[in-house]
N, CA, C and O atoms as a CHARMM CRD file, in Angstrom:
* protein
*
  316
    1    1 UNK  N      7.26600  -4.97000  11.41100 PROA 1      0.00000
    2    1 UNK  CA     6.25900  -5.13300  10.37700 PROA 1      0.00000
    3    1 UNK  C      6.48500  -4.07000   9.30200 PROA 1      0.00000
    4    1 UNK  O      6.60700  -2.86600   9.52800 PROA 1      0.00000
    5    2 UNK  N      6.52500  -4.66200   8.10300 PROA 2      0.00000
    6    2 UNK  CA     6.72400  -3.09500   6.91500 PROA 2      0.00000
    7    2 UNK  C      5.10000  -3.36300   6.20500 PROA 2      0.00000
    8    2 UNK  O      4.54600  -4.40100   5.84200 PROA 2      0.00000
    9    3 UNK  N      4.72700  -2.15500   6.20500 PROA 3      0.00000
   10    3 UNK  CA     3.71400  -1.50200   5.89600 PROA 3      0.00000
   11    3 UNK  C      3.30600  -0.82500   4.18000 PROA 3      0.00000
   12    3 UNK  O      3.13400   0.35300   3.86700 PROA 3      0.00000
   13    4 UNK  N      3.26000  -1.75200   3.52500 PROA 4      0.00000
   14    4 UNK  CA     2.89400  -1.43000   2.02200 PROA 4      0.00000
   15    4 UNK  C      1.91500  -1.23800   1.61200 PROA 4      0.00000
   16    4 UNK  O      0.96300  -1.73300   2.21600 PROA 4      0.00000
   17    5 UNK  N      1.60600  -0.27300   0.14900 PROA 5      0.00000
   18    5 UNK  CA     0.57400   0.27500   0.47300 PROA 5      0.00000
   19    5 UNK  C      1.09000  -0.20500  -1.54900 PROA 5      0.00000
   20    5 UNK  O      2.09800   0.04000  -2.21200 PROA 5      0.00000
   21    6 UNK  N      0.11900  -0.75500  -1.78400 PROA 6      0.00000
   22    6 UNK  CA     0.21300  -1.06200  -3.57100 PROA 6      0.00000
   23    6 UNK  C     -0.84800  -0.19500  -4.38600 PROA 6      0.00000
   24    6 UNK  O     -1.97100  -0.02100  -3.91500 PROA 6      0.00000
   25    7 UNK  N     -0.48500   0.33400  -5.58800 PROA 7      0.00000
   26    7 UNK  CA    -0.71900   1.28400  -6.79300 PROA 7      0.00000
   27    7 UNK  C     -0.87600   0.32000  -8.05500 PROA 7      0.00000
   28    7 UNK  O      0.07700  -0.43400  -8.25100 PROA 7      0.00000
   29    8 UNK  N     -1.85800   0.25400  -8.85700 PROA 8      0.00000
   30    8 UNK  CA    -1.46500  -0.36300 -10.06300 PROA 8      0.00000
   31    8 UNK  C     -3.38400  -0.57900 -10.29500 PROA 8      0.00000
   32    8 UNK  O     -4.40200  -0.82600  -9.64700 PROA 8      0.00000
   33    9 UNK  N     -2.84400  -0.23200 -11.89500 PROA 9      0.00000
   34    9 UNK  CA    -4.38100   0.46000 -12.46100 PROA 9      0.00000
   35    9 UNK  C     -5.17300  -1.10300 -12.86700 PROA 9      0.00000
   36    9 UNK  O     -6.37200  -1.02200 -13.13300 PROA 9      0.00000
   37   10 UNK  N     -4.56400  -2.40100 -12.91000 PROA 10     0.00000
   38   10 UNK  CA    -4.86000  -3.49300 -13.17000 PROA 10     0.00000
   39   10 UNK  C     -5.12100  -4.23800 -12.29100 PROA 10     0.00000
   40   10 UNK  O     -4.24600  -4.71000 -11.56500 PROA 10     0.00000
   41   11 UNK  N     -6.61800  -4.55600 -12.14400 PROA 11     0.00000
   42   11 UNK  CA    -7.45100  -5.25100 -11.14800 PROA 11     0.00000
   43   11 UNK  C     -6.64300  -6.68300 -10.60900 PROA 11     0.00000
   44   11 UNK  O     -6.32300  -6.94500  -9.44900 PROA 11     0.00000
   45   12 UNK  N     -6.44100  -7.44800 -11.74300 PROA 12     0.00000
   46   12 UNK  CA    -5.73100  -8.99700 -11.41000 PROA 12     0.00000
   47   12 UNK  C     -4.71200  -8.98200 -10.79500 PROA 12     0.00000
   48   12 UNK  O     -4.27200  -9.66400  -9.86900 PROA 12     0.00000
   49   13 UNK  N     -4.33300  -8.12800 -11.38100 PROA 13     0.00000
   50   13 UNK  CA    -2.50600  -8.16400 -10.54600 PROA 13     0.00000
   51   13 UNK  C     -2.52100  -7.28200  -9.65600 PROA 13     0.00000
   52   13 UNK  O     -1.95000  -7.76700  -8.67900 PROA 13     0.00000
   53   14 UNK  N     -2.94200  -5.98700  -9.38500 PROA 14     0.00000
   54   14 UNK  CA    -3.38000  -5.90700  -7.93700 PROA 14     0.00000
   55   14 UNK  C     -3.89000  -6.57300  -6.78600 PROA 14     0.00000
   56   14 UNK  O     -3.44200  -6.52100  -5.64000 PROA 14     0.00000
   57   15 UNK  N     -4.87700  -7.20500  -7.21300 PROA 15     0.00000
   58   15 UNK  CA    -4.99000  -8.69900  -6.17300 PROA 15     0.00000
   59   15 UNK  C     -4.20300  -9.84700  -6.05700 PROA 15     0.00000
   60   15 UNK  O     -4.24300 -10.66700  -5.14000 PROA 15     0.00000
   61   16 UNK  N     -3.30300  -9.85800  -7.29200 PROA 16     0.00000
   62   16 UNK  CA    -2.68700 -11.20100  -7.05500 PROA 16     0.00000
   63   16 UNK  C     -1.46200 -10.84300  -6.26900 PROA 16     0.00000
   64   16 UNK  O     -0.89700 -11.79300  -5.72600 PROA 16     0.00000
   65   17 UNK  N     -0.79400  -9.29900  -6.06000 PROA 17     0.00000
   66   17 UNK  CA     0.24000  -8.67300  -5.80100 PROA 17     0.00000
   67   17 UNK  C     -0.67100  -8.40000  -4.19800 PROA 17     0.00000
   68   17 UNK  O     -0.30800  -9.00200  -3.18800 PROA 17     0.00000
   69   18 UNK  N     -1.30700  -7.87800  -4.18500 PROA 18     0.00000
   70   18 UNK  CA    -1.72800  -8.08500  -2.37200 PROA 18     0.00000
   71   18 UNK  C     -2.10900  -9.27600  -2.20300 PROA 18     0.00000
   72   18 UNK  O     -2.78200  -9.16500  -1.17800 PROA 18     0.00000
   73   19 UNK  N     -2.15100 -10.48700  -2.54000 PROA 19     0.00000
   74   19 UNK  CA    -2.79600 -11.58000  -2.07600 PROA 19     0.00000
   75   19 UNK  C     -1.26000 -12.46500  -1.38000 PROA 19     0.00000
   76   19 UNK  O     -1.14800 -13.19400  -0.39500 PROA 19     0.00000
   77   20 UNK  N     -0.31100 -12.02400  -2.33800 PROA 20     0.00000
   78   20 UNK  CA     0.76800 -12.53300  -2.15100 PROA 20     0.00000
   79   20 UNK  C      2.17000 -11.49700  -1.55700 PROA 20     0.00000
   80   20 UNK  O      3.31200 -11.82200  -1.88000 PROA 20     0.00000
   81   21 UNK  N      2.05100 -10.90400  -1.13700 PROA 21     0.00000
   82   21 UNK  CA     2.85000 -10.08800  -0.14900 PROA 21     0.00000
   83   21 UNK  C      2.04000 -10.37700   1.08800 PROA 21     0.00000
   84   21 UNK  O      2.61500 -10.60600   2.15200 PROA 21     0.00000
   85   22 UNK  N      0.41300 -10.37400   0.96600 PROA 22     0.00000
   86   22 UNK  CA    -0.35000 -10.73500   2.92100 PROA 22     0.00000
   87   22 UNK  C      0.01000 -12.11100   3.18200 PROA 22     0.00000
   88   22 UNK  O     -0.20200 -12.60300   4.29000 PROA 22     0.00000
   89   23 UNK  N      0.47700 -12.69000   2.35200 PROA 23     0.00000
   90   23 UNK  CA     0.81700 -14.00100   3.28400 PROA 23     0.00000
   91   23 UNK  C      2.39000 -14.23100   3.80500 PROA 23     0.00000
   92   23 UNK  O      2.79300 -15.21400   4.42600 PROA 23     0.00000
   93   24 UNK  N      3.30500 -12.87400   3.32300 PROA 24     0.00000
   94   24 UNK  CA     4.49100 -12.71300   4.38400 PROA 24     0.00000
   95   24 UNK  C      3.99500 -12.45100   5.63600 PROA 24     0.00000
   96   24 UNK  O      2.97000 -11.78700   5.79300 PROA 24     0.00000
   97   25 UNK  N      4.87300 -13.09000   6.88200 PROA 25     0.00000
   98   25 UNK  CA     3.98800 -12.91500   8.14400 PROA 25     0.00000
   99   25 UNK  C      4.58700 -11.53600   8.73100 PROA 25     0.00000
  100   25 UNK  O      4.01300 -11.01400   9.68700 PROA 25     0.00000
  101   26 UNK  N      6.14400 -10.72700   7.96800 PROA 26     0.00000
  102   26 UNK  CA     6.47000  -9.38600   8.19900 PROA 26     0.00000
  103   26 UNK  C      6.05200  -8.21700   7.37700 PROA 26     0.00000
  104   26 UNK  O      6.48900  -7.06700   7.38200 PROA 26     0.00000
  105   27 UNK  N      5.15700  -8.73800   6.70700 PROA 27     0.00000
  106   27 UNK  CA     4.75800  -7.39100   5.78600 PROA 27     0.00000
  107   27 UNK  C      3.00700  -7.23700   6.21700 PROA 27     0.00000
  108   27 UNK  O      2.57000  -8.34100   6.54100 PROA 27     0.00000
  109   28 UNK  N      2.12200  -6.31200   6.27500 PROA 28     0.00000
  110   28 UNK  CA     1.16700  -5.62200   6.00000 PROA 28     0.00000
  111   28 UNK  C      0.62300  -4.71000   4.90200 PROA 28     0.00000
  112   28 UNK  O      0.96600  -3.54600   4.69600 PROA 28     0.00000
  113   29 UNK  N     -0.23600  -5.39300   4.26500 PROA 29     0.00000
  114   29 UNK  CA    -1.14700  -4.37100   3.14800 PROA 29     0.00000
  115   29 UNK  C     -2.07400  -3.64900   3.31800 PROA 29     0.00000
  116   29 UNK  O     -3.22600  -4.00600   3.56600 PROA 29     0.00000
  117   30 UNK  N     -1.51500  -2.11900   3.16100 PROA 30     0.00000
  118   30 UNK  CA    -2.42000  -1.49500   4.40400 PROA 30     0.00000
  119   30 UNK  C     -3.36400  -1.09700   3.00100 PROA 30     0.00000
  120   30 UNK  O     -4.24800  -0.31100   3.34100 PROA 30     0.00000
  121   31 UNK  N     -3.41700  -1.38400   1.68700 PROA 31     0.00000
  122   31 UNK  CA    -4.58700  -1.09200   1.32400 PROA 31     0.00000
  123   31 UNK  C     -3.98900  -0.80400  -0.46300 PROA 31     0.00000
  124   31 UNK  O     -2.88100  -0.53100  -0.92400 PROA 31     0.00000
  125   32 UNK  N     -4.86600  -0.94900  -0.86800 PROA 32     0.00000
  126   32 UNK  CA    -4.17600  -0.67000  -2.99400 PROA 32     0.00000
  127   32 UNK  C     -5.31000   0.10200  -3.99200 PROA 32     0.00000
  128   32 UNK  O     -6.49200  -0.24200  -4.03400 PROA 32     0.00000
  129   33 UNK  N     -4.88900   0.90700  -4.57100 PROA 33     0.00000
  130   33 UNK  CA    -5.05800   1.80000  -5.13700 PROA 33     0.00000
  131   33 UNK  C     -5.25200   1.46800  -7.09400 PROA 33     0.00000
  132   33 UNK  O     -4.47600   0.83100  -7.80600 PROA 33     0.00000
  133   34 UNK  N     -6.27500   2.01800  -7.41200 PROA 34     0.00000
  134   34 UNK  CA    -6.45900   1.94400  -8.64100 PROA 34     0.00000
  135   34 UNK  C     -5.68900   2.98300  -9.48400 PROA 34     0.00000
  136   34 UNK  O     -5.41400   2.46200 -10.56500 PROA 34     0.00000
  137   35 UNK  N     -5.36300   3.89600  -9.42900 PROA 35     0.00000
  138   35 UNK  CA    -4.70100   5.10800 -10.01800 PROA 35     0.00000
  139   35 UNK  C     -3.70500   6.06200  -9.21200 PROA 35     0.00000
  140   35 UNK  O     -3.88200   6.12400  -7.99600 PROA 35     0.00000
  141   36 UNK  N     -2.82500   6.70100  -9.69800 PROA 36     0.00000
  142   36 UNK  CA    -2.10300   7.31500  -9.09200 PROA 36     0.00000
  143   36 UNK  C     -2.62100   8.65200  -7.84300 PROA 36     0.00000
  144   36 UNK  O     -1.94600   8.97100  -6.86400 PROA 36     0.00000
  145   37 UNK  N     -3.88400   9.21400  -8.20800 PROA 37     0.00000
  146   37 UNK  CA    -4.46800  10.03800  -7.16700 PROA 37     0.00000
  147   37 UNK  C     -5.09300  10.08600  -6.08000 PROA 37     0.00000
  148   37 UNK  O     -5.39200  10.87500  -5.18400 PROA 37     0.00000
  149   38 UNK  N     -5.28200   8.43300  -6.56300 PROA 38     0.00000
  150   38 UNK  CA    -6.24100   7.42900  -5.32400 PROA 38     0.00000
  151   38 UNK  C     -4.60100   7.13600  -4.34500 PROA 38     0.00000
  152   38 UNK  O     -4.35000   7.30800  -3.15200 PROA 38     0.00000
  153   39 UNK  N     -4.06600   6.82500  -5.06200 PROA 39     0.00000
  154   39 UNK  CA    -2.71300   6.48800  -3.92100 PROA 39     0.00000
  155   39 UNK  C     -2.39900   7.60800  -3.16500 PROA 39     0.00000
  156   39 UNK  O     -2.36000   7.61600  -1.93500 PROA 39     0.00000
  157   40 UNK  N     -2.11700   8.79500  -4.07600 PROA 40     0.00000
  158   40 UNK  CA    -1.81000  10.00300  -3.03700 PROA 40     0.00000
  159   40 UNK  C     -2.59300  10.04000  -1.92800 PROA 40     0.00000
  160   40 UNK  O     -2.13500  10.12400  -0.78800 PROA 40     0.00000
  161   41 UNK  N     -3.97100   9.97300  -2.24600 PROA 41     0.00000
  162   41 UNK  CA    -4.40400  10.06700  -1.20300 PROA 41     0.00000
  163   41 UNK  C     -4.72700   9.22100   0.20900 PROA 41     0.00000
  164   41 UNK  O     -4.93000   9.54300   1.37900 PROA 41     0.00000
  165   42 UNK  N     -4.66300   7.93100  -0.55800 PROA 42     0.00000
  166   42 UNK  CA    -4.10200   7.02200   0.42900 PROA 42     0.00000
  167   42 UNK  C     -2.82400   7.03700   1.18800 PROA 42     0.00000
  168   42 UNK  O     -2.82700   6.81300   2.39900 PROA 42     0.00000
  169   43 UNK  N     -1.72800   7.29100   0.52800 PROA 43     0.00000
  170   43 UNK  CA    -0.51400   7.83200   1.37100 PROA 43     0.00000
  171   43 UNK  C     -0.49400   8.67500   2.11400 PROA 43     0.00000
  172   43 UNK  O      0.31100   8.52600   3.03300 PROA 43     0.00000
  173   44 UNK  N     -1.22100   9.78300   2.11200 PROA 44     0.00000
  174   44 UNK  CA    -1.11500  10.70500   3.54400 PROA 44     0.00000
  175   44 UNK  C     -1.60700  10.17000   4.60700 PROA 44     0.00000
  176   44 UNK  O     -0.97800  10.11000   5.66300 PROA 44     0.00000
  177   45 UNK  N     -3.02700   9.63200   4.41200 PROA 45     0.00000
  178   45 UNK  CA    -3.87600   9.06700   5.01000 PROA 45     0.00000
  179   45 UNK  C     -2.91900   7.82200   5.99000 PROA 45     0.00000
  180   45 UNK  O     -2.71900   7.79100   7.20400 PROA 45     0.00000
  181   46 UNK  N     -2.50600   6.96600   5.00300 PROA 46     0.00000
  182   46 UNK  CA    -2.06900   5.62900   5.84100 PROA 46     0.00000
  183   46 UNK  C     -0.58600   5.53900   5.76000 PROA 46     0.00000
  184   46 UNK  O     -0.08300   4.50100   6.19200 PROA 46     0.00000
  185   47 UNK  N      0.23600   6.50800   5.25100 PROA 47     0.00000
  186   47 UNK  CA     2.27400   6.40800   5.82300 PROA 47     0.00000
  187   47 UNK  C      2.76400   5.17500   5.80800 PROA 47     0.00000
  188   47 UNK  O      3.27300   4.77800   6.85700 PROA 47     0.00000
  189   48 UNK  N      2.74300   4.49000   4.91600 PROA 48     0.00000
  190   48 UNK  CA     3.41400   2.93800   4.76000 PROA 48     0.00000
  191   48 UNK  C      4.73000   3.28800   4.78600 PROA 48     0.00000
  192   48 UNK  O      5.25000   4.40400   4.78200 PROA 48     0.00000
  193   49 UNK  N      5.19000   2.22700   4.81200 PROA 49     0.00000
  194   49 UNK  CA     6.73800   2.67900   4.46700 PROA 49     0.00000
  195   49 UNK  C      7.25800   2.04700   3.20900 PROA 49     0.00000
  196   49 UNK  O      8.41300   2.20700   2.81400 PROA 49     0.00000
  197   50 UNK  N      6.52700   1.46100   2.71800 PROA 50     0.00000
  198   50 UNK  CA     6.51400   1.29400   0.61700 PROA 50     0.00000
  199   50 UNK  C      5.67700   1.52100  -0.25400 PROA 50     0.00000
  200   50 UNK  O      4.71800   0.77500  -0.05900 PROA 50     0.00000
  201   51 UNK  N      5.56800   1.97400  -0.87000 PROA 51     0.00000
  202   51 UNK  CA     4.83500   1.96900  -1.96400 PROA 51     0.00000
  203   51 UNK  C      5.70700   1.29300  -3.41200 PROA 51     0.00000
  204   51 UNK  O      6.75900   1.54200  -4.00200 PROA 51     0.00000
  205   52 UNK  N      4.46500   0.21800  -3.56300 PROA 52     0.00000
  206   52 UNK  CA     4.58500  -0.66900  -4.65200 PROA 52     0.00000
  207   52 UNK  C      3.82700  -0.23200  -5.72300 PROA 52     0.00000
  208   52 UNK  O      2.59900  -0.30500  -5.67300 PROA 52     0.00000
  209   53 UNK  N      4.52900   0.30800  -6.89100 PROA 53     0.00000
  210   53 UNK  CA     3.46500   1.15000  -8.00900 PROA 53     0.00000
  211   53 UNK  C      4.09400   0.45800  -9.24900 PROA 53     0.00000
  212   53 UNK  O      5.03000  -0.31100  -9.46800 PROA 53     0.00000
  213   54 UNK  N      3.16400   1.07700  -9.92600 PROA 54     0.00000
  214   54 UNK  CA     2.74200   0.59400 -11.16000 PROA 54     0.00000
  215   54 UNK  C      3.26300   1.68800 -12.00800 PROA 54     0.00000
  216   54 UNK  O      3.27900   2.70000 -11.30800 PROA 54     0.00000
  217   55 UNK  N      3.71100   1.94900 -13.23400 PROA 55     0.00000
  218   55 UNK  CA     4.98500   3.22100 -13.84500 PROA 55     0.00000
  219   55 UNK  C      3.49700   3.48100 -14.72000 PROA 55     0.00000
  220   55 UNK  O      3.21600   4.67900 -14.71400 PROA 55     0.00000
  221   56 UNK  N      2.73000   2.83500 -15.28800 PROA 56     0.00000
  222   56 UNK  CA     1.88400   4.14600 -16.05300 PROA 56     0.00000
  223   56 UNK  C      0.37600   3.52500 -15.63800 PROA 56     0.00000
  224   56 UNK  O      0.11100   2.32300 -15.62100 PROA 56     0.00000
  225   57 UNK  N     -0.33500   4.36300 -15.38400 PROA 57     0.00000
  226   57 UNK  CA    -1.70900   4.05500 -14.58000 PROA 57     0.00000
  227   57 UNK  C     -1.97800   5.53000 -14.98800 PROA 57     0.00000
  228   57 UNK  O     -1.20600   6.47200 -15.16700 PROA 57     0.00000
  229   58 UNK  N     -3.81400   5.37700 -15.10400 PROA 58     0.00000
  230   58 UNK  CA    -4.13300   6.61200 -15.62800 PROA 58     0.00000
  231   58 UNK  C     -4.51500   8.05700 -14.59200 PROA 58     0.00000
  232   58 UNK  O     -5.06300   7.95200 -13.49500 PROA 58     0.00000
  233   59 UNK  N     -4.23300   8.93600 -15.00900 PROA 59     0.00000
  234   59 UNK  CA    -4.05600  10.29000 -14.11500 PROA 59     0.00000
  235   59 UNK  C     -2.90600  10.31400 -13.94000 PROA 59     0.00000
  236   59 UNK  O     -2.00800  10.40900 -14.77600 PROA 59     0.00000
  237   60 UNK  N     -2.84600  10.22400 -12.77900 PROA 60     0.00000
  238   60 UNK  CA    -1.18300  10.51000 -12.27900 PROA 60     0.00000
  239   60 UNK  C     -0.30100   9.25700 -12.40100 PROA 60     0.00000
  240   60 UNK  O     -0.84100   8.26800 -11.90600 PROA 60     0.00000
  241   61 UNK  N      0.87500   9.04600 -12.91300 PROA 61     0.00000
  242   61 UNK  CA     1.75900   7.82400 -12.91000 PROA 61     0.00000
  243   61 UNK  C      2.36700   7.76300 -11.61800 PROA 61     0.00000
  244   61 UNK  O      2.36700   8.46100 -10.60500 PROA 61     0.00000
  245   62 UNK  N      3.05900   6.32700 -12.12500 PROA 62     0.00000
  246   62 UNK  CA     4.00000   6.06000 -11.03300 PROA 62     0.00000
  247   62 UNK  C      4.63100   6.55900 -10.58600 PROA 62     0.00000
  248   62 UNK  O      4.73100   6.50700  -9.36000 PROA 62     0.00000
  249   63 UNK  N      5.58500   7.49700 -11.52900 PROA 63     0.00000
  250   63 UNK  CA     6.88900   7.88000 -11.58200 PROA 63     0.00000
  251   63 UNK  C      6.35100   9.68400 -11.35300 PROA 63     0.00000
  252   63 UNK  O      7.27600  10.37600 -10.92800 PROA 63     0.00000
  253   64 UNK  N      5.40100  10.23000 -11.51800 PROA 64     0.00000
  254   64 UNK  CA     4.81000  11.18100 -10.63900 PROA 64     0.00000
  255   64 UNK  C      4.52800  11.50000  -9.55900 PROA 64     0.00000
  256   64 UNK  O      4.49800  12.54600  -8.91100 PROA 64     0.00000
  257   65 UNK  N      4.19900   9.91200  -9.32800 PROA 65     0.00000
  258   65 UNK  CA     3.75300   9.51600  -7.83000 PROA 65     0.00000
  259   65 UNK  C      4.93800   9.71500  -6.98100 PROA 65     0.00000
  260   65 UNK  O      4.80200  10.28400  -5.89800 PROA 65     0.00000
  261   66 UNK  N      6.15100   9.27400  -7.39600 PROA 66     0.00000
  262   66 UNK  CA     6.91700   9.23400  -6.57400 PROA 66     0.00000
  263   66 UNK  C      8.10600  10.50400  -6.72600 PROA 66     0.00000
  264   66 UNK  O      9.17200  10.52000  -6.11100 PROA 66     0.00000
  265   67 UNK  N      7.75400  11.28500  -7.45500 PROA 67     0.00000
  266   67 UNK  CA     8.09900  12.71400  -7.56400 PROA 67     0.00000
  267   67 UNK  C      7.56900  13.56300  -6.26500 PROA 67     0.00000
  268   67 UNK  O      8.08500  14.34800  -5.47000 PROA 67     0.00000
  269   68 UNK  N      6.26800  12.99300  -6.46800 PROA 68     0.00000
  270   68 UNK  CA     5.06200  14.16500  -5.49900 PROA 68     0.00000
  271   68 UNK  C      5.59900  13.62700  -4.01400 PROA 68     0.00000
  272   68 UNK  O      5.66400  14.42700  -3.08000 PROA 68     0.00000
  273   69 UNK  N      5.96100  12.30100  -3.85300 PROA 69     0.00000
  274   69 UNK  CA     6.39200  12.21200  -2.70800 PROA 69     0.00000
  275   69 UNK  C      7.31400  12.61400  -2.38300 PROA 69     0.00000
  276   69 UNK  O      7.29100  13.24100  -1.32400 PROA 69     0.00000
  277   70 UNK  N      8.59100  12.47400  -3.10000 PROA 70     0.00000
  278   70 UNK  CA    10.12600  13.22000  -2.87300 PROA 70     0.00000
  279   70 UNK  C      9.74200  14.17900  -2.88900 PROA 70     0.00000
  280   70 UNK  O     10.25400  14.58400  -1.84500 PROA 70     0.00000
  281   71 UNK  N      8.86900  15.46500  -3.46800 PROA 71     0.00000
  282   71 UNK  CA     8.90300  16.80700  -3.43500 PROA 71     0.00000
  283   71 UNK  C      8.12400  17.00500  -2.23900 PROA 71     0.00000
  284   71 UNK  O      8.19300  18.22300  -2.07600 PROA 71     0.00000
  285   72 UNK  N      7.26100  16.42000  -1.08800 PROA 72     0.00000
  286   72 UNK  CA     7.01500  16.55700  -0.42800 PROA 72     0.00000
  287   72 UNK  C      7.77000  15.92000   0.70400 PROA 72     0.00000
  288   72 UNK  O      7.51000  16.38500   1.81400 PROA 72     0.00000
  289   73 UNK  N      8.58700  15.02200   0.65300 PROA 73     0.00000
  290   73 UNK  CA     9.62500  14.81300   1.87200 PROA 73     0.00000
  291   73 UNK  C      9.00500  13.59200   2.80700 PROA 73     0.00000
  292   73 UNK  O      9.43900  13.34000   3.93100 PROA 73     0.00000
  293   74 UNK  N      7.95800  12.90100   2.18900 PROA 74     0.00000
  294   74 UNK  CA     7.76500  11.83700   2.78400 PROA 74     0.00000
  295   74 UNK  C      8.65700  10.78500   2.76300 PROA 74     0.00000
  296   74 UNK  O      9.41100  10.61500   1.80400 PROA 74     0.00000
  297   75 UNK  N      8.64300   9.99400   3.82100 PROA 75     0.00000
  298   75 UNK  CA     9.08400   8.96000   4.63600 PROA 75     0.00000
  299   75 UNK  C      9.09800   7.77300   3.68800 PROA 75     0.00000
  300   75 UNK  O      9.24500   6.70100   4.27600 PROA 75     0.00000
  301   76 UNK  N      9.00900   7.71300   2.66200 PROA 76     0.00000
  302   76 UNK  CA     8.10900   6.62200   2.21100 PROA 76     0.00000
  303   76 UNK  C      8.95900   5.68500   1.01300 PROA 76     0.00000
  304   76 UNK  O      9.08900   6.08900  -0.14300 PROA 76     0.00000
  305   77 UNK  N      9.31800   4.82100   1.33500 PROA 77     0.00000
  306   77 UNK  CA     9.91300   4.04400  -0.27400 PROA 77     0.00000
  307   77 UNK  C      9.26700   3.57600  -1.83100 PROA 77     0.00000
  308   77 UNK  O      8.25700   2.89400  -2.00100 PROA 77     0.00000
  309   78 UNK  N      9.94900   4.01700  -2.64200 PROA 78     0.00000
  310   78 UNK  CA     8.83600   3.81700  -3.47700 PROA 78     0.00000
  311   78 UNK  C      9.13000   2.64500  -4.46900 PROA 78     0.00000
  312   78 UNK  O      9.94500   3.01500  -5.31400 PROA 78     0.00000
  313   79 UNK  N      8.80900   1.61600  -4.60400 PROA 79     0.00000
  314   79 UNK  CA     9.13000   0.53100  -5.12700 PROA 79     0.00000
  315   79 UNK  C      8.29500   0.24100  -6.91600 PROA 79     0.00000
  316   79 UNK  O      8.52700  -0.79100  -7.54500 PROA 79     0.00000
């Protein structure tokens, strides 16, 4: 089972992007995030093994997001 965890500051396509990855029967959405700080903190919390983001969302970006993770050495793919 791969374990994704979606980022993206846009309500529609956040739902339409978890609505349609939960109906792969090998993937899990362990939960999606409105902004980049809400994800951080969802990522410690829940260790997916993707993160599906969004490159500019307000506070922290995508591409921050996945800085903060490489600089911290998580496990985690960032898509």
């Amino acid at each position: 089972m791969i374990r994704i965890l979606l980022a993206e500051d846009q309500a529609m396509v956040r739902g339409a992007l978890s609505a349609l990855l939960g109906l792969e029967p090998d993937i899990e959405v362990l939960g999606s995030a409105a902004d980049g700080e809400a994800a951080w903190r969802m990522l410690q919390q829940l260790m997916p093994d993707i993160l599906v983001t969004d490159i500019e969302m307000p506070g922290l970006s995508g591409l921050e997001l996945a800085q903060r993770i490489a600089r911290h050495e998580l496990p985690i793919k960032v898509v």
